[in-house]
TILUMGU-24279 format. One record per residue: residue number from 1; residue in three letters; chain; x, y, z of N, C-alpha, C in turn. Coordinates in steps of 0.1 Angstrom, whole numbers. Example, Ala and Ser with C-alpha at 12.3 -4.5 7.8 and 13.67 -1.06 7.14 Angstrom:
BEGIN
k/r/c/n_X/n_Y/n_Z/ca_X/ca_Y/ca_Z/c_X/c_Y/c_Z
1/ala/A/132/-57/78/123/-45/78/132/-33/78
2/ser/A/128/-22/71/137/-11/71/129/0/79
END
This chain:
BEGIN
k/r/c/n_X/n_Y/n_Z/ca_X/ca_Y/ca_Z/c_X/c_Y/c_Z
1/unk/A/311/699/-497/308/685/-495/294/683/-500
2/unk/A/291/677/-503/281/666/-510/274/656/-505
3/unk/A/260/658/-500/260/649/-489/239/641/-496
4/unk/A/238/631/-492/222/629/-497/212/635/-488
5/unk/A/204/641/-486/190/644/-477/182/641/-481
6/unk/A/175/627/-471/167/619/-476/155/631/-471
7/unk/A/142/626/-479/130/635/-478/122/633/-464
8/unk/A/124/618/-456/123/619/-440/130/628/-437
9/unk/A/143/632/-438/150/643/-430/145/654/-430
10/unk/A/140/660/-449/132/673/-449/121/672/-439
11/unk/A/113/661/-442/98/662/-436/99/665/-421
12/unk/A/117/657/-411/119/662/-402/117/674/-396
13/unk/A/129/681/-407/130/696/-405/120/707/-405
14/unk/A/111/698/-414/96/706/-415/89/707/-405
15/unk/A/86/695/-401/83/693/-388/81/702/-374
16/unk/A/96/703/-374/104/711/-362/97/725/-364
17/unk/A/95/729/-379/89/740/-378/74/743/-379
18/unk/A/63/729/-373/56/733/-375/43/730/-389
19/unk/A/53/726/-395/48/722/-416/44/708/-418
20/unk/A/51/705/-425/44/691/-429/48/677/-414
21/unk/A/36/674/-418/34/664/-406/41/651/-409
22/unk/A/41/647/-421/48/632/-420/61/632/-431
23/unk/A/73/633/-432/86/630/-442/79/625/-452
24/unk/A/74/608/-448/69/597/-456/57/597/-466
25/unk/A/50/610/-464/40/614/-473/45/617/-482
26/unk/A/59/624/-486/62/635/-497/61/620/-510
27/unk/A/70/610/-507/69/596/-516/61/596/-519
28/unk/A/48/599/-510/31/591/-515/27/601/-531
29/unk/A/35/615/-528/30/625/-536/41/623/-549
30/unk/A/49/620/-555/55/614/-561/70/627/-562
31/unk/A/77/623/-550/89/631/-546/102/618/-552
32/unk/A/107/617/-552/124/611/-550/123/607/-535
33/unk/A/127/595/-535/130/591/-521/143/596/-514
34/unk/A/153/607/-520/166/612/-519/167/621/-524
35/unk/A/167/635/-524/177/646/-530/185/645/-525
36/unk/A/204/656/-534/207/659/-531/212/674/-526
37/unk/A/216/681/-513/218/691/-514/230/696/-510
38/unk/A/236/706/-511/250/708/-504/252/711/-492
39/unk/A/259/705/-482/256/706/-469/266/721/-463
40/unk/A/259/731/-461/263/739/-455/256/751/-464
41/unk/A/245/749/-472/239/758/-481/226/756/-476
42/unk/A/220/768/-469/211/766/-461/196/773/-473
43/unk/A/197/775/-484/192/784/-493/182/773/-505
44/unk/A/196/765/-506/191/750/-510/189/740/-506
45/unk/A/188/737/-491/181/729/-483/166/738/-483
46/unk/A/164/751/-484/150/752/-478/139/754/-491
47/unk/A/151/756/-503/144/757/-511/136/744/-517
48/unk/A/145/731/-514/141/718/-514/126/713/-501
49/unk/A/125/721/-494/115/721/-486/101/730/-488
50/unk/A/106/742/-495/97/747/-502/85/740/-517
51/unk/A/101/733/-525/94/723/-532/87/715/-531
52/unk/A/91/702/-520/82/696/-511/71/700/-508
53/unk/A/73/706/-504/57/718/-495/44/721/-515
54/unk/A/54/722/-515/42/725/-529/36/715/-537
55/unk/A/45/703/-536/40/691/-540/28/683/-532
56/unk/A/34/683/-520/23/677/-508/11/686/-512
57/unk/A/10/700/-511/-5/704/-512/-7/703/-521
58/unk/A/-6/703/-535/-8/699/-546/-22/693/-550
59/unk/A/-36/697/-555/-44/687/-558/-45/673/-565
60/unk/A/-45/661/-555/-43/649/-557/-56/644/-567
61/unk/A/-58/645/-577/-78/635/-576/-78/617/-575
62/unk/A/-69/615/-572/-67/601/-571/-71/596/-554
63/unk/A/-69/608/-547/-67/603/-532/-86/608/-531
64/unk/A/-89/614/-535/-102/622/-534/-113/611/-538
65/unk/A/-123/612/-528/-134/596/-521/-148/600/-535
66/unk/A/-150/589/-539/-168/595/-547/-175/597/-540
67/unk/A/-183/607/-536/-193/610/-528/-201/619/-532
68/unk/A/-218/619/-529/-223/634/-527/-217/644/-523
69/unk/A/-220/656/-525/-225/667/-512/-224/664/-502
70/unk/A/-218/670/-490/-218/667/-480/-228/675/-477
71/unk/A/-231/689/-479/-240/697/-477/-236/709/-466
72/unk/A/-224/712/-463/-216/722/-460/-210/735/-470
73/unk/A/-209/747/-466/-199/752/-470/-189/761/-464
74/unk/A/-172/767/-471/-169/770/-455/-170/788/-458
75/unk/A/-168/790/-443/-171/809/-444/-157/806/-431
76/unk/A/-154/825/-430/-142/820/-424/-147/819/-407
77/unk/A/-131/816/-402/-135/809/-386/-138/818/-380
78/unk/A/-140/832/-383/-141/843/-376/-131/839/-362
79/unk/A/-125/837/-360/-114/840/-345/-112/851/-346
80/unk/A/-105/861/-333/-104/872/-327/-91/872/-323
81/unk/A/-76/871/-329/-66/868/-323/-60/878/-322
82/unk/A/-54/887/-307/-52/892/-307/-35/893/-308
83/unk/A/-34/909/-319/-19/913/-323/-8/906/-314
84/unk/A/-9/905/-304/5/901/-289/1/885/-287
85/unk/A/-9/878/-292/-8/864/-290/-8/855/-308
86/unk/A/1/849/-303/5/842/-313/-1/829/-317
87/unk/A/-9/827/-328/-9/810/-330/-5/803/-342
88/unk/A/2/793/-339/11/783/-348/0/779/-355
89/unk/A/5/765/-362/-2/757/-371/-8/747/-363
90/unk/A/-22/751/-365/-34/741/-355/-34/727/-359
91/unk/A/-32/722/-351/-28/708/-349/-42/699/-350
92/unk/A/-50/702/-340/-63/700/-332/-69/707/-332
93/unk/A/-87/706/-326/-94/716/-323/-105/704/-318
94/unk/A/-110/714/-303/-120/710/-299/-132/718/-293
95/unk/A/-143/714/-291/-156/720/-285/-156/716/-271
96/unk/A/-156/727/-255/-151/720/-246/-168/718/-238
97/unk/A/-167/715/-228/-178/715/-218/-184/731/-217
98/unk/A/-173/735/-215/-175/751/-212/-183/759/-220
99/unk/A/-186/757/-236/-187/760/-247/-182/770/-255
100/unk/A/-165/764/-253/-152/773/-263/-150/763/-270
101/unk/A/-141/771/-283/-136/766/-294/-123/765/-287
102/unk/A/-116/755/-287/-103/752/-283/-92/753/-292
103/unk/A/-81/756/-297/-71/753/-309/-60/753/-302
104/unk/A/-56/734/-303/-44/731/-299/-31/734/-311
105/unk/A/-26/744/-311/-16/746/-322/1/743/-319
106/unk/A/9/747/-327/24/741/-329/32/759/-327
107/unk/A/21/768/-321/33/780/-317/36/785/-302
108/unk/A/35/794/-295/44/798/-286/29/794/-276
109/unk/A/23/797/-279/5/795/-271/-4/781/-277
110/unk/A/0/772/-270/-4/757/-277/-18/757/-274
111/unk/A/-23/763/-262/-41/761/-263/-46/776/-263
112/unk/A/-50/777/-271/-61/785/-275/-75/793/-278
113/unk/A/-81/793/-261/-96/793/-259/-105/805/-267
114/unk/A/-117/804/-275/-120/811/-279/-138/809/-276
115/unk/A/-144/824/-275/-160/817/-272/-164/817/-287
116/unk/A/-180/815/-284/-184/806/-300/-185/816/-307
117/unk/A/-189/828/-305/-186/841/-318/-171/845/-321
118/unk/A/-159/839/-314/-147/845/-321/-139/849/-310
119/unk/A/-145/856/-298/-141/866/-293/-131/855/-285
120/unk/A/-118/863/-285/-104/860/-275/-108/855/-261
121/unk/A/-103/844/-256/-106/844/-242/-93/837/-236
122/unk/A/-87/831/-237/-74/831/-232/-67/823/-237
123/unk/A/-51/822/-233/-41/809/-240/-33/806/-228
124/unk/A/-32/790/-231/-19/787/-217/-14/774/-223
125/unk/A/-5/769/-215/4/754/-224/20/760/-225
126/unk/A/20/774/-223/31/782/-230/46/772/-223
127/unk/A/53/767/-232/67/766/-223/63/744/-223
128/unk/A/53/742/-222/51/722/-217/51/718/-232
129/unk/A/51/718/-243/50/709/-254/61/715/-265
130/unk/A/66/703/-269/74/700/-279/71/702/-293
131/unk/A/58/689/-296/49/692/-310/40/688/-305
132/unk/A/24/702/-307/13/695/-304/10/682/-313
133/unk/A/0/677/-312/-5/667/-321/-19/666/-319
134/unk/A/-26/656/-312/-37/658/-313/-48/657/-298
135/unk/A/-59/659/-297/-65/666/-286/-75/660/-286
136/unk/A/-85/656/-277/-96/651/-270/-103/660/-259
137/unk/A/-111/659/-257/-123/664/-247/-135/649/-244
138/unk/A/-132/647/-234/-143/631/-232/-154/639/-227
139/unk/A/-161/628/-220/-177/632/-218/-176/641/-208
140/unk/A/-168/637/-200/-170/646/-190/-164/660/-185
141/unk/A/-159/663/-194/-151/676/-202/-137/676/-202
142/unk/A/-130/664/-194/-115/667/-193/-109/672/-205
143/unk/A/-97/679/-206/-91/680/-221/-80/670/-220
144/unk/A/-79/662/-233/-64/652/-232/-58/660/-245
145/unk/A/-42/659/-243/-34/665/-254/-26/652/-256
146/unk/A/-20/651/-266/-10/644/-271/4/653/-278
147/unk/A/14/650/-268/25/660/-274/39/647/-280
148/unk/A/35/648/-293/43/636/-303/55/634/-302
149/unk/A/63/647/-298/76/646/-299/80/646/-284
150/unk/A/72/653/-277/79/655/-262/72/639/-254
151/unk/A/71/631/-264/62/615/-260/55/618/-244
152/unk/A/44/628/-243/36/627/-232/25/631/-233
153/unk/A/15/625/-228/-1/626/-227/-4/635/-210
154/unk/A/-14/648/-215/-15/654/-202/-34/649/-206
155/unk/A/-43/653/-193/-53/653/-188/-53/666/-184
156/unk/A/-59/677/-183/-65/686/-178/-81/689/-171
157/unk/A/-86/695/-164/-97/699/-164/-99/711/-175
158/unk/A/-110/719/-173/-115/724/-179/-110/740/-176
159/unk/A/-104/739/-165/-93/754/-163/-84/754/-167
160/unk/A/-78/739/-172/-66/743/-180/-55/736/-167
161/unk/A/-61/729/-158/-49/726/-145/-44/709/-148
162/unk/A/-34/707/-149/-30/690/-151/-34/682/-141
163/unk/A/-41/671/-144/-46/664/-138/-43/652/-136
164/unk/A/-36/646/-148/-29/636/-155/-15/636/-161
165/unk/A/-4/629/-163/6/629/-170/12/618/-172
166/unk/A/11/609/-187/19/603/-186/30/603/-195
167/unk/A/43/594/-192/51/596/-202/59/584/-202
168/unk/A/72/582/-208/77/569/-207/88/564/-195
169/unk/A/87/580/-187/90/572/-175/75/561/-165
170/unk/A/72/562/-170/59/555/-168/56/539/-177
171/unk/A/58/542/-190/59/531/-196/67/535/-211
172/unk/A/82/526/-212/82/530/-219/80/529/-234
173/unk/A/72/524/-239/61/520/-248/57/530/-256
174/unk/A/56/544/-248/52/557/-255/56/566/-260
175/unk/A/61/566/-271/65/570/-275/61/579/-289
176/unk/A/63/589/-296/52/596/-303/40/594/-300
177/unk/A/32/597/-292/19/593/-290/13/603/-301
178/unk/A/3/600/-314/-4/607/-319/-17/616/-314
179/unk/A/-24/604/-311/-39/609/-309/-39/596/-293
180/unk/A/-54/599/-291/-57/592/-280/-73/589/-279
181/unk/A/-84/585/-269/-96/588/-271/-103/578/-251
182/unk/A/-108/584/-246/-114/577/-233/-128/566/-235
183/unk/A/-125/552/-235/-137/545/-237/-147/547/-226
184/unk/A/-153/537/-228/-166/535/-219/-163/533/-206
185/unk/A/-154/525/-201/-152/524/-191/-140/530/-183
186/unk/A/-143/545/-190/-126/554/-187/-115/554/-191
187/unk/A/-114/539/-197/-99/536/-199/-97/547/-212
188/unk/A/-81/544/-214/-79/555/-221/-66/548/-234
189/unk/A/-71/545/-247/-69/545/-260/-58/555/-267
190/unk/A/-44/552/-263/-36/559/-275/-26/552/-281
191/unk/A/-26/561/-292/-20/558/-307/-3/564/-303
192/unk/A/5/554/-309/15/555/-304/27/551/-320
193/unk/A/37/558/-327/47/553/-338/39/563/-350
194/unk/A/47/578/-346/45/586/-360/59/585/-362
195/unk/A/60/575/-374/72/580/-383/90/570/-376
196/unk/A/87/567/-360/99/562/-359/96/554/-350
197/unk/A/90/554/-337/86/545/-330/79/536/-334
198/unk/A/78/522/-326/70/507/-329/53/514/-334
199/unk/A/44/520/-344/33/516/-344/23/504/-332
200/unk/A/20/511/-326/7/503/-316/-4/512/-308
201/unk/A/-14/504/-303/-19/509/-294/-17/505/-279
202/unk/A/-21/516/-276/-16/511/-263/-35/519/-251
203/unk/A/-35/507/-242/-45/507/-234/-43/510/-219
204/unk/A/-46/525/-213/-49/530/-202/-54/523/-191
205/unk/A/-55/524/-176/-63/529/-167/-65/537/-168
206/unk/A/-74/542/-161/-79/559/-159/-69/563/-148
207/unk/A/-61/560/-143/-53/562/-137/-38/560/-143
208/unk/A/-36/561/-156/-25/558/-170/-19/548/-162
209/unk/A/-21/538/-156/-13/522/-157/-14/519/-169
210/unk/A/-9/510/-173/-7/508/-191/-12/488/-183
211/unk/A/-25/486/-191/-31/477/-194/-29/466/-202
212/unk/A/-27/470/-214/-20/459/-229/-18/470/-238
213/unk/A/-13/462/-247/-10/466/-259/-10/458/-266
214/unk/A/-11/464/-286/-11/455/-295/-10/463/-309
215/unk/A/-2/456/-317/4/461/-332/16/463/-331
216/unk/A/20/462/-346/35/467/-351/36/470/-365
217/unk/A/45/474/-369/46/478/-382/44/472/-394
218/unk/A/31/471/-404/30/463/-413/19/473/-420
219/unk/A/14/455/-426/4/462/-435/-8/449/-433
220/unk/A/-8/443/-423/-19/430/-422/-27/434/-412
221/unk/A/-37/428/-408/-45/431/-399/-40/430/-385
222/unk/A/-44/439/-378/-33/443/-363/-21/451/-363
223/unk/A/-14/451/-380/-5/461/-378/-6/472/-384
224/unk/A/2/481/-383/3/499/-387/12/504/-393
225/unk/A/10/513/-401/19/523/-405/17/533/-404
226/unk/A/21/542/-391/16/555/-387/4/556/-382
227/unk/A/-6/546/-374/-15/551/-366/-23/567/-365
228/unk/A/-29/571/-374/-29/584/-365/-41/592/-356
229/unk/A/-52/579/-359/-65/587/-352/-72/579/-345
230/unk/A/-79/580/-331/-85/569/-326/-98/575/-318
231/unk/A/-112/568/-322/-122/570/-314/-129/555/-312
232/unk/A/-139/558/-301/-146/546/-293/-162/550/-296
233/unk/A/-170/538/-301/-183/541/-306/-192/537/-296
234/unk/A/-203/533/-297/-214/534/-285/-213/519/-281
235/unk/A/-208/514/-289/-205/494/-285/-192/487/-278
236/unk/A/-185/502/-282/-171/499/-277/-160/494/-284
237/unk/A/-165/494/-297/-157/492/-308/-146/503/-310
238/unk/A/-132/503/-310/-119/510/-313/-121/513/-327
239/unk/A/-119/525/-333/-115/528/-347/-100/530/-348
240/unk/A/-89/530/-357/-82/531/-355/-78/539/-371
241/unk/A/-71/550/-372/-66/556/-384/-58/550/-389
242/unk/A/-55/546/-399/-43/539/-401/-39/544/-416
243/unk/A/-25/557/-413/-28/567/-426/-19/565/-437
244/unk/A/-8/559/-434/-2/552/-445/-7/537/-453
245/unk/A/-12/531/-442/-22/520/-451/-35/522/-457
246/unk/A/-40/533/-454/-53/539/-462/-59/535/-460
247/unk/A/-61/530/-442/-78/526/-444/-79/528/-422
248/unk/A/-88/523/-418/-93/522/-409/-98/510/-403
249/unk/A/-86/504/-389/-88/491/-383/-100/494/-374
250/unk/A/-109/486/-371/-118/483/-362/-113/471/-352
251/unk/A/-112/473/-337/-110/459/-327/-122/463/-312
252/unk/A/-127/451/-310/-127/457/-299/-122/460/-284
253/unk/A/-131/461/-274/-119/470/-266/-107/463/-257
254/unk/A/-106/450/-263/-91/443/-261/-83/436/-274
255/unk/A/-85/445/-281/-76/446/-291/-78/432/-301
256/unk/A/-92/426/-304/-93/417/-310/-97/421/-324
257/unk/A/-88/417/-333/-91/427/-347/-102/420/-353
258/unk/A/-118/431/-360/-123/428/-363/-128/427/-378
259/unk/A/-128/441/-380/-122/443/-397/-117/451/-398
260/unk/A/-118/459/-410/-111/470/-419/-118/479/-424
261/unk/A/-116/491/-434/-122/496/-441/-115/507/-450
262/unk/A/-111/503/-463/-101/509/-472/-108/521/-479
263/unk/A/-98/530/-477/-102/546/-492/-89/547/-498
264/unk/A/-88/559/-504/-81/561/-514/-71/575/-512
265/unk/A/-78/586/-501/-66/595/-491/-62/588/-481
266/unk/A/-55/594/-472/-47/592/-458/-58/593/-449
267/unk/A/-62/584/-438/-75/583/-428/-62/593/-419
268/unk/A/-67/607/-415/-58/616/-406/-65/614/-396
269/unk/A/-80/622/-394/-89/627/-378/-100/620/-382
270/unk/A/-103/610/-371/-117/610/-370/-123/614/-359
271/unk/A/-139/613/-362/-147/622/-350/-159/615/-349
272/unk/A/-162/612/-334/-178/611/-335/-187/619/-329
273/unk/A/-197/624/-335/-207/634/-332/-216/632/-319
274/unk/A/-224/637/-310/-232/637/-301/-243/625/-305
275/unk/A/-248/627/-317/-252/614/-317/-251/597/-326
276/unk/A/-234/598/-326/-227/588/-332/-227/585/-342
277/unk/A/-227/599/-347/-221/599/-366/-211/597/-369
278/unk/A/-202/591/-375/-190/591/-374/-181/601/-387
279/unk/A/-173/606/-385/-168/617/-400/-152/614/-398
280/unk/A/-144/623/-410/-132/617/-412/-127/624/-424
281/unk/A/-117/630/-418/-111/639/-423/-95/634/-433
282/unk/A/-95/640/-444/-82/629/-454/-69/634/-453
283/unk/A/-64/642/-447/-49/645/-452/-51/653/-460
284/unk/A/-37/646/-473/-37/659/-483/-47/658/-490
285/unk/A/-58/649/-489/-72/648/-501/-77/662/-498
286/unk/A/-79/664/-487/-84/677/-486/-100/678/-480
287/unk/A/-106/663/-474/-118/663/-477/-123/663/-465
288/unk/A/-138/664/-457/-145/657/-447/-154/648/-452
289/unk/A/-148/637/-446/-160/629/-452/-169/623/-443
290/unk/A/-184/621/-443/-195/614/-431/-192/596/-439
291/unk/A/-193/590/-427/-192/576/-433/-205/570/-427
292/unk/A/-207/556/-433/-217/555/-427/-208/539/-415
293/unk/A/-220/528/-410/-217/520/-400/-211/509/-407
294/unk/A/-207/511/-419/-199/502/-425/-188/511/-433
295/unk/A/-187/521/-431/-173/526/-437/-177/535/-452
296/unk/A/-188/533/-453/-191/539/-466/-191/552/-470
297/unk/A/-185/561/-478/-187/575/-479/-196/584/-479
298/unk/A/-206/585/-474/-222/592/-478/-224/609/-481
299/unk/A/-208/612/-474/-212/627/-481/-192/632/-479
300/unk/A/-189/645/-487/-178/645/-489/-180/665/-492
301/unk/A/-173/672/-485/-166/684/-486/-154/683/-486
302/unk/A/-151/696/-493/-133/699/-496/-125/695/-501
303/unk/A/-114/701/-505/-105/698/-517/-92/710/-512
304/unk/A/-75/701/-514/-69/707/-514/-68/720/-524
305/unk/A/-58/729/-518/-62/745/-524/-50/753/-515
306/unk/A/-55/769/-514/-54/780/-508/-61/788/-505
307/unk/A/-72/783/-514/-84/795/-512/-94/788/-501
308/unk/A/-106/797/-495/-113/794/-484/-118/780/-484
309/unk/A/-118/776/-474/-122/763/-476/-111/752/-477
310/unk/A/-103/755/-483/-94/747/-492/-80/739/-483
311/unk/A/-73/728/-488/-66/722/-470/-57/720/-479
312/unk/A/-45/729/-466/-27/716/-469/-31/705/-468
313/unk/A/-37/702/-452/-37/691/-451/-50/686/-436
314/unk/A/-58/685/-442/-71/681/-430/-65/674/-423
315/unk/A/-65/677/-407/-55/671/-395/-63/662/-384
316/unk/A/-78/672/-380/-84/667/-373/-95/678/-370
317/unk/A/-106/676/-371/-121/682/-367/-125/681/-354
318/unk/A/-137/692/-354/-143/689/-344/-158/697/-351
319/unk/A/-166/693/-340/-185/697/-346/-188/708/-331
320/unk/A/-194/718/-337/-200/725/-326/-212/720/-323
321/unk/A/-220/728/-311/-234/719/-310/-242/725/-322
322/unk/A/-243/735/-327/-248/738/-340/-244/728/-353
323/unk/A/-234/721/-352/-234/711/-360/-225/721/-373
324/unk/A/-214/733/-367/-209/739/-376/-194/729/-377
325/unk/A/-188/729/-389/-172/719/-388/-165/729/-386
326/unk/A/-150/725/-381/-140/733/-377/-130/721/-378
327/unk/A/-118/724/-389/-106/714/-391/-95/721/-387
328/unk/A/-89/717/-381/-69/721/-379/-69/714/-394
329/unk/A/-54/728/-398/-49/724/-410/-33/725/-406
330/unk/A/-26/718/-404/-10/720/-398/-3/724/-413
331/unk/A/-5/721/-429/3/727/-436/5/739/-438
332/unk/A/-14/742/-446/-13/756/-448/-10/773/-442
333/unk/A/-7/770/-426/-13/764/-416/-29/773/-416
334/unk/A/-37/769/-411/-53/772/-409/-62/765/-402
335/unk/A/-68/775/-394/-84/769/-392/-94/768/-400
336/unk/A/-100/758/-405/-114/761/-413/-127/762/-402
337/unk/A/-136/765/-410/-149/762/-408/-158/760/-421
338/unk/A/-166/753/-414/-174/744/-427/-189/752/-417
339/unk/A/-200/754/-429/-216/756/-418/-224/747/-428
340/unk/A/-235/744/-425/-244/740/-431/-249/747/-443
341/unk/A/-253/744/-457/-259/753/-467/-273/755/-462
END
């Protein structure tokens, strides 16, 4: 039998394993919106996923920003993983209170504590998430995860104990939750519609009562296509990723849209530094870029590849206090690190 497999379905199946993050990118890279394969030929379904896979990483120079030098280069993550613990494809990564490298990944050990020279320090999460996605650490060290498929947001302290949970028995609004981010006044910012649910944000208590919400699927100001990164600046201004429309909504913290700011990759992770730099990481471009207070590119490392340095797909950063970069890469899969020249 003879059947169509749309390239959402591959990207599904990819997915499930871990690979490519969104179906809907493979289009962006110039796939068929349809193969067909034989249904019960499992050799040519994966070989069709293989191909995919090679396209998506593929060096784009169209999606890739003009910029300087960023003034980084990468060496490797040096991690210490030991033979009997396993890690998937890092999703996230963060710098905690404690001063460990964190790697929220997509395998059997979803968090991954490591100290700052490399050395192994423990893993737990084993058995609670579906597909990591993306991860936070606020000021006051809580860890928040976002688990996309299993549509729940945990809170943790800093031992790793749940502190928080919400999910759509709570509201059900939530659904793929991407990313997330804790404003000024606690409340708590997540990104909600990877790929199938309504695109929005949705606005916390610090206590996850669900406050408002706002967006839907489009392409105008207040709506989304695929949401996927969100941080809160020193004024209270919302960033919002917005990675199929290629650019980055700004509102503030009740959802009043204020502008925009367009590029030419996928806006995947953004980050802001200790002291409110803001950077931004592209998808398949492969890049970090520093922006400045109006959106502007001021400095730019990396380029898709295989070799060091090099990204399936830039996911989401984080900055040590040395000011060294560290990206989750969920295609290739990889950790980088980026250090200063």
């Amino acid at each position: 039998m003879f059947v169509p497999v749309s390239i959402a379905s591959a990207g599904s199946h990819l997915r499930s394993m871990g690979g490519i993050s969104c179906g809907s990118d493979l289009q962006l890279r110039g796939i068929p919106p349809t193969m067909g394969v034989h249904k019960g030929d499992p050799m040519r379904v994966f070989t069709l996923f293989l191909v995919a896979l090679q396209i998506l990483t593929a060096p784009d120079p169209a999606q890739m920003e003009d910029a300087p030098d960023l003034g980084y280069r990468p060496v490797p993550h040096g991690l210490e993983i030991p033979d009997d613990v396993e890690m998937g494809a890092p999703s996230s990564v963060g710098w905690t209170s404690t001063n460990k490298i964190l790697v929220f990944n997509r395998g059997p050990n979803p968090l991954m504590e490591f100290n700052p020279d490399g050395s192994f320090v423990r893993a737990w999460g084993q058995g609670q998430y579906d597909r990591p996605h993306g991860m936070r650490i606020d000021r006051e060290g809580h860890i928040w995860t976002t688990d996309v498929n299993g549509d729940t947001i945990r809170k943790m302290n800093p031992d790793g104990e749940v502190l928080l949970t919400i999910t759509p028995d709570d509201t059900p609004l939530l659904e793929e939750p991407t990313d997330l981010y804790v404003g000024l006044e606690d409340e708590i910012f997540v990104l909600v519609g990877h790929g199938q649910g309504v695109p929005r944000v949705l606005k916390f208590a610090s206590d996850g009562s669900l406050m408002k919400s706002w967006g839907e699927l489009g392409t105008g100001p207040s709506q989304f296509d695929t949401p996927h990164s969100i941080v809160v600046d020193a004024d209270g201004l919302v960033y919002v990723a917005d990675r199929q429309n290629r650019r980055v909504q700004i509102f503030d913290s009740e959802g009043t849209y204020v502008k925009e700011w367009a590029y030419k990759g996928l806006p995947c992770g953004l980050f802001i530094d200790a002291d409110g730099q803001m950077y931004m990481v592209s998808g398949f471009a492969g890049e970090i870029l520093k922006l400045d207070e109006n959106g502007k590119v001021l400095g730019a490392n990396g380029q898709p590849g295989k070799g060091l340095g090099e990204f399936g797909e830039a996911h989401y950063m984080t900055m040590s206090p040395d000011g060294d970069i560290y990206v989750a890469d969920t295609v290739r899969p990889e950790l980088h690190k980026y250090v200063k020249k």
